[in-house]
Every structure is written in C-alpha cells, then in structure tokens.
C-alpha positions in Angstrom: 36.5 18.4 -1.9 34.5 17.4 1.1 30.5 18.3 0.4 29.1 20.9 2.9 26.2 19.0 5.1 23.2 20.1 4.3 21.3 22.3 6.9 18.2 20.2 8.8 16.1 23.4 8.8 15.7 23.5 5.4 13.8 20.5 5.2 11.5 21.7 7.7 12.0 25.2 6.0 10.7 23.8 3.2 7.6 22.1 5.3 6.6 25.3 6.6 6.4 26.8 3.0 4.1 24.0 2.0 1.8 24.4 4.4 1.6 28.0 4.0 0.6 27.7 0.4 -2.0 25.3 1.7 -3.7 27.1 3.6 -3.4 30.4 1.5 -4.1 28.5 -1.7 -5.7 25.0 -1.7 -7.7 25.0 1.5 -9.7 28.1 0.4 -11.2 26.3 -3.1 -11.9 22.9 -0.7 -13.1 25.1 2.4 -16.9 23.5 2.0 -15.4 20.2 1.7 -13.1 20.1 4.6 -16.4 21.3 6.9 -18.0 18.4 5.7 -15.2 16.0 7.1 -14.6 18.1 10.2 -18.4 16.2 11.2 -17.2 12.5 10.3 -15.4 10.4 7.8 -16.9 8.1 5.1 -14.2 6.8 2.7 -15.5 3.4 0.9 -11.8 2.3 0.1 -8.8 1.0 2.0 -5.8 1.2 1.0 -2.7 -0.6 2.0 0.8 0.7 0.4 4.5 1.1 1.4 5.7 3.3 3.8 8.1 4.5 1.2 8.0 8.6 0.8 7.7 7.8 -3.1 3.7 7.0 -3.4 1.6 8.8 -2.4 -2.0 6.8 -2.9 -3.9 10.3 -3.0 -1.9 12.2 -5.6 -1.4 8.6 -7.8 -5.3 7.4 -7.6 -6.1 12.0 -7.9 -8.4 11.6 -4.9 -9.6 14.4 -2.4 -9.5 14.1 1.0 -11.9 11.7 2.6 -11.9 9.6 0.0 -9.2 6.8 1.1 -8.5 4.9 4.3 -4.6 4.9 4.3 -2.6 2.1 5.9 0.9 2.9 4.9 3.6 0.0 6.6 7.3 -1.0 5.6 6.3 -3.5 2.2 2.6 -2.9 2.4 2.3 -6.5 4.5 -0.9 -7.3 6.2 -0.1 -9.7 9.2 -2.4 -12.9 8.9 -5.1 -13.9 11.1 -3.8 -15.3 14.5 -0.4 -13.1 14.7 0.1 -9.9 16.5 -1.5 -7.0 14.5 -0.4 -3.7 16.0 -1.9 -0.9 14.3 -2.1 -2.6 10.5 -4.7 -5.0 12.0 -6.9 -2.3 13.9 -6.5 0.1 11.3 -7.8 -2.7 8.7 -10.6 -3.9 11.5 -11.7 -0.5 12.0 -12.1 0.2 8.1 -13.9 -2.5 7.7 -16.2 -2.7 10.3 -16.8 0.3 11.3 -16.6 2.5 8.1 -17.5 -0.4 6.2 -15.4 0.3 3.4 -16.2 -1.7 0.0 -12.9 -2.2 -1.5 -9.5 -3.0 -0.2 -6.7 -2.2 -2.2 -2.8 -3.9 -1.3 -0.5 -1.8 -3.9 3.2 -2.7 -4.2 5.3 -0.7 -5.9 8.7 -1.2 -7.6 12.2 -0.8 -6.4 10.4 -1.8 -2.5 13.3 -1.8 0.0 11.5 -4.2 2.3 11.3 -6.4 -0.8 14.7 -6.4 -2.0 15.8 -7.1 1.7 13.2 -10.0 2.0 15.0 -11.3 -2.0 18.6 -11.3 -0.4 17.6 -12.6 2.5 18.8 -9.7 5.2 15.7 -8.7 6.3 17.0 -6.1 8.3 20.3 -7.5 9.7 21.0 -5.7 13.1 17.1 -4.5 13.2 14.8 -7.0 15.4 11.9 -5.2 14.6 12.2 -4.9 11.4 13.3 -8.5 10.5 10.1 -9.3 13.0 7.8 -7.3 10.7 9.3 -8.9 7.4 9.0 -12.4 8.6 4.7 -11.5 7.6 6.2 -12.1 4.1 7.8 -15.3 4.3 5.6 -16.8 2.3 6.5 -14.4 -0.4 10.0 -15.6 -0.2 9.2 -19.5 -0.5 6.9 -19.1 -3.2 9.4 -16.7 -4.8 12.3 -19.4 -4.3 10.3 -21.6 -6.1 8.7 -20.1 -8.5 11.9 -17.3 -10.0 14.5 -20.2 -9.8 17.2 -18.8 -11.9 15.9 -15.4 -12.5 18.5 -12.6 -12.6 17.9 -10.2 -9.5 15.6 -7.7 -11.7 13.5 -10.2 -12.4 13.7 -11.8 -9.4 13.0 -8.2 -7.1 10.1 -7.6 -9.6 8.1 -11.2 -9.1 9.1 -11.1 -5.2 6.8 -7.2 -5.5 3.9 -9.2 -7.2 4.2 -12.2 -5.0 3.7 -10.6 -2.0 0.8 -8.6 -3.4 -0.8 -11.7 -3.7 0.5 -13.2 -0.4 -1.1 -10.1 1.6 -4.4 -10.7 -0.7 -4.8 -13.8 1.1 -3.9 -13.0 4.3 -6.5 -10.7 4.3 -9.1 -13.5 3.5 -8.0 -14.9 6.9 -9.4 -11.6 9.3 -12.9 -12.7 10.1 -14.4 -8.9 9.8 -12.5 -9.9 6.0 -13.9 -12.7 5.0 -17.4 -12.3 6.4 -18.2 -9.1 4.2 -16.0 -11.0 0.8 -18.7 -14.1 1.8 -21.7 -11.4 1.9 -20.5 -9.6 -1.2 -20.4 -6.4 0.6 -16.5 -6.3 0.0 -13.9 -7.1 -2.9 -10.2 -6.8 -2.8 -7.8 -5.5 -5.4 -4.0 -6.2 -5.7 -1.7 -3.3 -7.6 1.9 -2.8 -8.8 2.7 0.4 -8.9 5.9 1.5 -11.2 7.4 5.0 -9.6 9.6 5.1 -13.2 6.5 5.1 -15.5 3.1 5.9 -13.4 1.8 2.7 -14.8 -0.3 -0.4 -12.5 -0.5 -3.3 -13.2 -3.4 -5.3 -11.4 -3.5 -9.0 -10.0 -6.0 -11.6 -11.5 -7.2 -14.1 -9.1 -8.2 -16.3 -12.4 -4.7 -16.5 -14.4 -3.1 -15.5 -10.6 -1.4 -13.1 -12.9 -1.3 -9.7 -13.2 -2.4 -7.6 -16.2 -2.3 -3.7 -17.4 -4.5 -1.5 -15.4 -7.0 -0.5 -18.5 -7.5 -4.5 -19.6 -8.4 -5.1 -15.8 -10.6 -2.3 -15.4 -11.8 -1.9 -18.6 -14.9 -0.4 -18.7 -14.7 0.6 -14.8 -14.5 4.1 -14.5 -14.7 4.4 -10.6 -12.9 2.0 -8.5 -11.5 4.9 -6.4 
C-alpha cells in the first residue's frame, strides 16, 4: 500500500498554532521582559551550534530571550582567520566586539550530518557549496585519520564530533577581535558535546585536550549561561 503524502499545510498549520499559544500564553508572563529587549540587546554569551532542527541552545541551556547570541551553521564550523567569513564571521565579529560578549561557546552534538559526511569523505557530493563550507573542517578529518585509526564508524563519527569542537576552538583563537579580548581576559571559550539521546554534555579540556562530564567541568560553577 502506497503511504498518502502528507499535506504541507499542516506543517505550517501547526506553526500558526504555536504562535498563537505564544502570544496568548507565554508572551503575557514575559511582557515586561520583552519591552526591555525591544530598547537593545545585551547577551554576554555566543553560542555556536549546528544548524540541525534537533538543538535548540535556548530550551537545552533553559535561557530566556536575550540571553544568547545564536550562530547556528551546517557542523557548528567557524571559518579561520584569513578565509571568507560570510555571515558566521560577522555574526562572531559583531558579538564580540560590539556586544562584547564574555564567553563563546562551540557545541557539537551527536549523530551531526555534516560530520558523518566530513568521516566518509562525501562532503556533500553534487553540493559545491556545501562541500565548500565543509572543507573549514579539514583539519578535523586529518587529525581524525590519525588519531581514530581503526576505530569502527561509531567511534569514529563520535571522535570526528569532539575533534572538530576542538578544531573550531582554535580557529577562533585566529580572529583578531578573538584573540585580543582571550589576551586581555575579557573573554574565555568553551567547547560542548551535546548527546540529543540522553540530554547529557560533555565539555573539552584544553589541559588533558580531552573532554570530561559537564558537572566535573563545571563543578562548582553555577552560571556559565
């Protein structure tokens, strides 16, 4: 039996419900708040993620509105210093020097399409732009042949994620606006794995290079974002 296509309007249908119930039911109890950003924005943290309609940095870190600079792009890549940017670069410029945000935050996440393609090697086959955009994270791939020689392709897809977290870490370090606030202290950068199956993170270690459980990273923290 053939499956009847499902009807595009009840996507949208279901759009048009949501933001009913927003504006009937949330926007009311955060009226005084959203006045307040109507006059200006002040968010002190970037954060970089996936494109992927499965995270959602808001509803995952439980923050209100105004409180995170979103830069969401196909493997959460951050071209390095001395490429074209397009609108991750200015988006990351204008965060940090004009809202002079304190922390930047590159979050991977598990079962990342642009990952797995960048692990078997397509990289978008048939796509120029895409393959263009996933050469940012070739580095991820040498380090990764290197590195997870012999590893089955679960392990393999889940050190190629942590890798590139890491690679886009230090690509960051190469913008100028970057690395002068990191030199004056002013800035720090954090690098997260999210896991869409479990809700856990796990956070990168700049001294093992490693990455540990959210709560022995942050232990003690109670408000990085």
């Amino acid at each position: 039996m053939v499956p009847m296509p499902r009807d595009p309007q009840a996507s949208l249908n279901d759009l048009i419900r949501g933001v009913r119930k927003f504006q009937r039911d949330v926007y009311p109890g955060k009226q005084e708040l959203f006045k307040t950003l109507a006059k200006g924005q002040s968010p002190k943290i970037l954060f970089i993620t996936c494109s992927d309609s499965r995270i959602d940095p808001s509803l995952i870190t439980q923050s209100d509105p105004g409180s995170l600079f979103l830069i969401h792009n196909a493997g959460n890549i951050v071209p390095p210093h001395g490429t074209p940017y397009g609108g991750t670069g200015a988006s990351i410029e204008y965060a940090v020097s004009v809202l002079e945000v304190e922390h930047i935050i590159v979050c991977g996440h598990s079962a990342c399409g642009a990952m797995t393609a960048l692990c078997e090697r397509h990289q978008g086959d048939g796509i120029p732009i895409i393959r263009q955009w996933i050469s940012y994270a070739d580095a991820t791939r040498a380090i990764l042949d290197t590195v997870a020689h012999g590893a089955d392709e679960a392990q393999r897809l889940e050190r190629c994620i942590e890798i590139n977290v890491a690679v886009q870490m230090h690509h960051l370090e190469t913008i100028p606006s970057v690395a002068a606030r990191m030199a004056a202290k002013t800035l720090a950068l954090h690098g997260w794995v999210y896991h869409i199956e479990s809700g856990e993170i796990d956070v990168y270690d700049p001294l093992t290079e490693g990455f540990k459980s959210f709560e022995q990273a942050y232990q003690g923290q109670t408000s990085i974002v």
